[in-house]
VEXDREN-2710 file (C-alpha; in Angstrom, 1 decimal):
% VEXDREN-2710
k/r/px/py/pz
1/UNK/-77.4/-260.8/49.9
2/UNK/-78.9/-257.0/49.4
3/UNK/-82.2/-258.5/49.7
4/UNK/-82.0/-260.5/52.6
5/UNK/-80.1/-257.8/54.4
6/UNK/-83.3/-255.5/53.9
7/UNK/-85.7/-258.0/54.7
8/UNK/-83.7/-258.8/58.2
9/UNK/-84.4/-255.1/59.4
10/UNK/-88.1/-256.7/60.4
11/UNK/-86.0/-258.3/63.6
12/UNK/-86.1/-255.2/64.9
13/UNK/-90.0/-254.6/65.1
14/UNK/-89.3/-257.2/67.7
15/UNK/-89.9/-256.0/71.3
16/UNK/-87.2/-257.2/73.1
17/UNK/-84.7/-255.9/70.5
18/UNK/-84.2/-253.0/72.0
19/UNK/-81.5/-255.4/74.6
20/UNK/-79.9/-257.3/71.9
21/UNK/-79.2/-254.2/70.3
22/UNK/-77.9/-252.2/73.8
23/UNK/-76.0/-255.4/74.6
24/UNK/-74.2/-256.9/71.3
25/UNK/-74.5/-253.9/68.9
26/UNK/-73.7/-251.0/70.8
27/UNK/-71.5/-252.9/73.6
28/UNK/-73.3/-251.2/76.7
29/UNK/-74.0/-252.8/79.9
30/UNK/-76.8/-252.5/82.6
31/UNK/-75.9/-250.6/85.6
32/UNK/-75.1/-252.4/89.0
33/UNK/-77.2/-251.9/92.2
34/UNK/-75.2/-248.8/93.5
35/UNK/-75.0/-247.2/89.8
36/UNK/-78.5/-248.1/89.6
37/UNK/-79.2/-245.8/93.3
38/UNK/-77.0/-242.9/91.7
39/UNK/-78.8/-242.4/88.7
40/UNK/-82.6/-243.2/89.8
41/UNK/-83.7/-239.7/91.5
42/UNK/-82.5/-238.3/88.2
43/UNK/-84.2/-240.1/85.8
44/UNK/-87.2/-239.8/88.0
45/UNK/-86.7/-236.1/88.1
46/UNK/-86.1/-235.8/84.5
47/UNK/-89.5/-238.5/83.3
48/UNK/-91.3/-236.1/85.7
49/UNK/-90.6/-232.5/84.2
50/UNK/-90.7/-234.3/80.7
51/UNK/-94.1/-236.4/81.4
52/UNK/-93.1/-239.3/80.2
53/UNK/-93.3/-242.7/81.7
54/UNK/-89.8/-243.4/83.2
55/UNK/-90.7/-247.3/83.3
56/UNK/-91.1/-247.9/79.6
57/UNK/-87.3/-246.7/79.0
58/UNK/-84.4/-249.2/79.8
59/UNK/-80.9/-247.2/81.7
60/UNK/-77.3/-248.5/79.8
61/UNK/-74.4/-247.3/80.7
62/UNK/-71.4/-246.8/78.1
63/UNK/-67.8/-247.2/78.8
64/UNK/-66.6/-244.4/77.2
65/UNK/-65.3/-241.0/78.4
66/UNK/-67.3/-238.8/76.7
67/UNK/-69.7/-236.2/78.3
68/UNK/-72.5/-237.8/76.1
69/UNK/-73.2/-241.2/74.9
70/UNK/-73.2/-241.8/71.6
71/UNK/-76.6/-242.7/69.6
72/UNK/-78.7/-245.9/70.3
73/UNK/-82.1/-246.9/69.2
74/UNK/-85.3/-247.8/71.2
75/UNK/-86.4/-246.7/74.5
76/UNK/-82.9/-246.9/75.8
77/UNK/-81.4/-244.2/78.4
78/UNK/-77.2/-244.3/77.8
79/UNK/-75.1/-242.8/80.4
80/UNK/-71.1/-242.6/80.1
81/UNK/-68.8/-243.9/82.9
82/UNK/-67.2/-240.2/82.4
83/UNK/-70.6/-238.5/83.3
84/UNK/-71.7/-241.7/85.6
85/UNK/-69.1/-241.0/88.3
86/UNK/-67.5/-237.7/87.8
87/UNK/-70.9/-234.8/87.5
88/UNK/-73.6/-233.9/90.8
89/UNK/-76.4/-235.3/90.9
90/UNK/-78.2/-232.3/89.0
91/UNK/-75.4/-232.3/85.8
92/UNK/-76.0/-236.1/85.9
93/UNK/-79.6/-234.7/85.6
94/UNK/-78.8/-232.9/82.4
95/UNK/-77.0/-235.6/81.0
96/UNK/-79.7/-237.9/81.1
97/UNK/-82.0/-235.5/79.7
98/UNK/-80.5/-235.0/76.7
99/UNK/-80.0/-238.7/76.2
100/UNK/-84.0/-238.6/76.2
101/UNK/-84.4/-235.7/74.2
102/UNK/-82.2/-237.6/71.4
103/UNK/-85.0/-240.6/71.5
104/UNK/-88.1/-237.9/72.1
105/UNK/-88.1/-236.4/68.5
106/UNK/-88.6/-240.1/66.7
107/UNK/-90.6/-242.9/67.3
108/UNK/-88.7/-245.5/68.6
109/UNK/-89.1/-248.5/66.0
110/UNK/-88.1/-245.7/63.7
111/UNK/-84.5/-245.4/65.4
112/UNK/-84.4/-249.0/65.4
113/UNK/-84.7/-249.5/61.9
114/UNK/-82.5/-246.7/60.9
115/UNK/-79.1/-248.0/63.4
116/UNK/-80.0/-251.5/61.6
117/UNK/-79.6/-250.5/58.0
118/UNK/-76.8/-248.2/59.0
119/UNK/-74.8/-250.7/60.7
120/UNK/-72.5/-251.6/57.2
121/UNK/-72.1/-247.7/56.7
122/UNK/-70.9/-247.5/60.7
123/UNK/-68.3/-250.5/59.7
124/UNK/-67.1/-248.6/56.9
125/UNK/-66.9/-245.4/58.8
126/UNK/-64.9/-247.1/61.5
127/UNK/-62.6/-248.8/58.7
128/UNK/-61.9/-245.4/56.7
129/UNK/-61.2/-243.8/60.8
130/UNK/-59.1/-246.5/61.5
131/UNK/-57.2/-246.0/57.7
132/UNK/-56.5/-242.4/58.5
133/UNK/-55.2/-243.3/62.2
134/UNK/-52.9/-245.8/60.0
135/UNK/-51.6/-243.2/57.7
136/UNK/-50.8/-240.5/60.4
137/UNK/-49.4/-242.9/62.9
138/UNK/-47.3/-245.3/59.9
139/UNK/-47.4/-243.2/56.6
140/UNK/-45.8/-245.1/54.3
141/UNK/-47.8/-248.5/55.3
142/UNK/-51.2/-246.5/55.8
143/UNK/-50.2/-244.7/53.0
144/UNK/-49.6/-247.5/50.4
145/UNK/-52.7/-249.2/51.8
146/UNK/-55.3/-246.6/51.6
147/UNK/-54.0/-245.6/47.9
148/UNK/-54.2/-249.6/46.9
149/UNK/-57.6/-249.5/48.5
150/UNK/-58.9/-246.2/46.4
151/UNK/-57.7/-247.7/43.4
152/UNK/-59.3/-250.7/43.6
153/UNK/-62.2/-249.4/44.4
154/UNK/-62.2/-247.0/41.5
155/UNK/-61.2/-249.7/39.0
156/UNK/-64.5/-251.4/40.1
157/UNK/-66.2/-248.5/39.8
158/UNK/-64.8/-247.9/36.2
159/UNK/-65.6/-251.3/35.5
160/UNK/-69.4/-250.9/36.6
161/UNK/-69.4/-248.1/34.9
162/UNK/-68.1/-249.1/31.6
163/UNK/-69.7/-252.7/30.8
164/UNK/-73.7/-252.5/32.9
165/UNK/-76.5/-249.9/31.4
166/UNK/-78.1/-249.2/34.8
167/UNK/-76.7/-246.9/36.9
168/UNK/-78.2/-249.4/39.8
169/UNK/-75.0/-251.2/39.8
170/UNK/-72.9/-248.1/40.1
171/UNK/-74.2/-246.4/42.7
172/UNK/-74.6/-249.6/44.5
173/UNK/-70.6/-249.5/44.5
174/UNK/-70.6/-246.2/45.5
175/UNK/-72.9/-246.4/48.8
176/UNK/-70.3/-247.6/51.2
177/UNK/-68.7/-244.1/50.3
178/UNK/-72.1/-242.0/50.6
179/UNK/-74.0/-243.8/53.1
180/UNK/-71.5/-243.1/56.3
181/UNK/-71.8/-239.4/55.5
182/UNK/-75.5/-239.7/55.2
183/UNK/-76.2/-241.3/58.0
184/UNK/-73.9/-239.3/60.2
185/UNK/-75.6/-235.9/59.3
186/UNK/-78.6/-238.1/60.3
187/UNK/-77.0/-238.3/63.4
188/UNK/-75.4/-235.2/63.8
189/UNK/-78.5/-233.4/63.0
190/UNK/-80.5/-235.3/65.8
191/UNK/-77.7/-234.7/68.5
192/UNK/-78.3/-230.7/67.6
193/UNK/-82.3/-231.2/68.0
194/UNK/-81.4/-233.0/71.4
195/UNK/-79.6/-229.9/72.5
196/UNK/-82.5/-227.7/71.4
197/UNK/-84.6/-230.0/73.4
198/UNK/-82.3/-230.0/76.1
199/UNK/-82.5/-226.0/76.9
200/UNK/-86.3/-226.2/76.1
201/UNK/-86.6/-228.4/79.1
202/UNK/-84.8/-226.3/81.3
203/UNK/-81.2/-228.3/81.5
204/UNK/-79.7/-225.7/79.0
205/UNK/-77.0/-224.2/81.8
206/UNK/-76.6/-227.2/83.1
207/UNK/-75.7/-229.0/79.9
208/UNK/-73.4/-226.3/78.9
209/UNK/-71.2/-226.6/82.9
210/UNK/-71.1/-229.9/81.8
211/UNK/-69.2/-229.6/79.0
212/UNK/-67.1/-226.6/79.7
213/UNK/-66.0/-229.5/82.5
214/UNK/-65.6/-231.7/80.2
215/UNK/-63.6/-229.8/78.0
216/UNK/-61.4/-228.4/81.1
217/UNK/-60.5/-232.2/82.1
218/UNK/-59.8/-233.2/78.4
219/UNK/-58.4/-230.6/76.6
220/UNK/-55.1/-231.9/76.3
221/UNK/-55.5/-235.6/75.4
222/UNK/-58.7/-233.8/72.6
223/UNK/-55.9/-231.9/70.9
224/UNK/-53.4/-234.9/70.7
225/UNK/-55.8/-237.2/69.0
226/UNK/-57.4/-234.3/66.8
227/UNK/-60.9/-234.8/68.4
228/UNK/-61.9/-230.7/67.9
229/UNK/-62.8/-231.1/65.1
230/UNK/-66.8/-232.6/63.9
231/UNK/-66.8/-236.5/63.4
232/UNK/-68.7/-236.3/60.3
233/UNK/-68.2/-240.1/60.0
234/UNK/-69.6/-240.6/63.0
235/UNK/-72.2/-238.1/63.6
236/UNK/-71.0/-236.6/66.8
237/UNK/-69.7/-232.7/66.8
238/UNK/-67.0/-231.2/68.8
239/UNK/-67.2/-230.5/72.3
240/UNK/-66.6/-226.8/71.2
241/UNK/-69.1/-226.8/68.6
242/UNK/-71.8/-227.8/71.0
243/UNK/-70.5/-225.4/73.1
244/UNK/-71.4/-222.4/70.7
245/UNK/-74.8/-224.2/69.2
246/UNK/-76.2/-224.3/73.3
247/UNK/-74.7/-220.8/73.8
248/UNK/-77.0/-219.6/70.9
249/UNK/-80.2/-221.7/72.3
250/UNK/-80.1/-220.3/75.6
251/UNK/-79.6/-216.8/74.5
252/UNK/-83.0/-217.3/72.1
253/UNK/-84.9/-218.8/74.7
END
């Protein structure tokens, strides 16, 4: 299964990948004809201060509510709903900027690859999230569950350890635990080189109204579901954290 698992990340040296993976992986969807109109003099702005050829990237737009979308692979530009109908035309700009900037510092077949092999460490990210919302919503069922969990996993562990003479087999069982973390400072690292890239293109103030408005509109509902704090799991940092990071760009630049 490990094997053909590693030889199916050729697929993605496939051209047309790039919408199977927009479409099915990372559940985005291709703007109408009126989103299309809003967000076209930005990206043409934005591929014209960045001289890069604004045809050979593909615009997605996310249904989510943050001020950024999260990672994709490929030439793919992702913009949220949040940012889509909420910022001006020159925030929007910013926005989609730093979507580019995330896809400028690696090649794009690269990204590809990477998102592939890291999809089982984003489902066991998303199960060990969903655990933790379990045991803070219903702690004695997500309670009793995650501790059965652990200590099954660390009897197999044990066991691997115990009766093989490679230490293949154990660390084996123990990437599902280290591979989400590695591939979200992957990630994490990568959206704090897009914000470098971002105030080196000149969408640095911009990028930080944006999320001071962002942070404004959603402070409330971040603090009830304990988003301000770094999603290690998932790569992303806190609003507030980005905040302090493109604070500390400008003032070098």
């Amino acid at each position: 299964m490990i094997a053909i698992w590693l030889v199916s990340g050729a697929i993605v040296l496939w051209p047309g990948i790039d919408f199977v993976l927009s479409r099915y992986l990372f559940g985005l969807r291709q703007p109408t004809m009126v989103e299309e109109q809003r967000l076209m003099p930005s990206w043409y702005s934005i591929a014209s201060r960045s001289g890069v050829d604004m045809n050979k990237y593909s615009i997605w737009i996310q249904g989510a509510e943050g001020a950024t979308a999260g990672a994709t692979a490929g030439n793919t530009v992702t913009v949220t709903n949040w940012a889509m109908y909420t910022l001006p035309p020159s925030h929007l700009e910013a926005v989609m900027a730093f979507d580019l900037a995330s896809h400028l510092h690696s090649r794009s077949w690269l990204s590809r690859v990477a998102l592939w092999y890291a999809v089982p460490a984003r489902l066991v990210a998303l199960g060990i999230r969903q655990l933790l919302k379990l045991s803070r919503t219903i702690p004695a069922v997500g309670c009793t569950i995650v501790g059965f969990l652990l200590m099954a996993y660390i009897g197999i562990l044990l066991f691997s350890l115990v009766f093989y003479d490679s230490l293949a087999v154990p660390l084996l069982y123990l990437s599902p635990v280290l591979l989400p973390f590695l591939f979200g400072g992957l990630a994490h690292w990568n959206e704090r080189m897009a914000d470098r890239a971002v105030v080196e293109m000149g969408y640095g103030r911009k990028m930080l109204e944006v999320l001071y408005g962002w942070q404004a509109q959603h402070q409330e509902e971040t603090r009830r579901m304990g988003m301000t704090q770094p999603d290690w799991l998932g790569g992303r940092s806190s609003v507030s954290e980005r905040i302090r990071a493109l604070e500390n760009y400008i003032q070098r630049s």
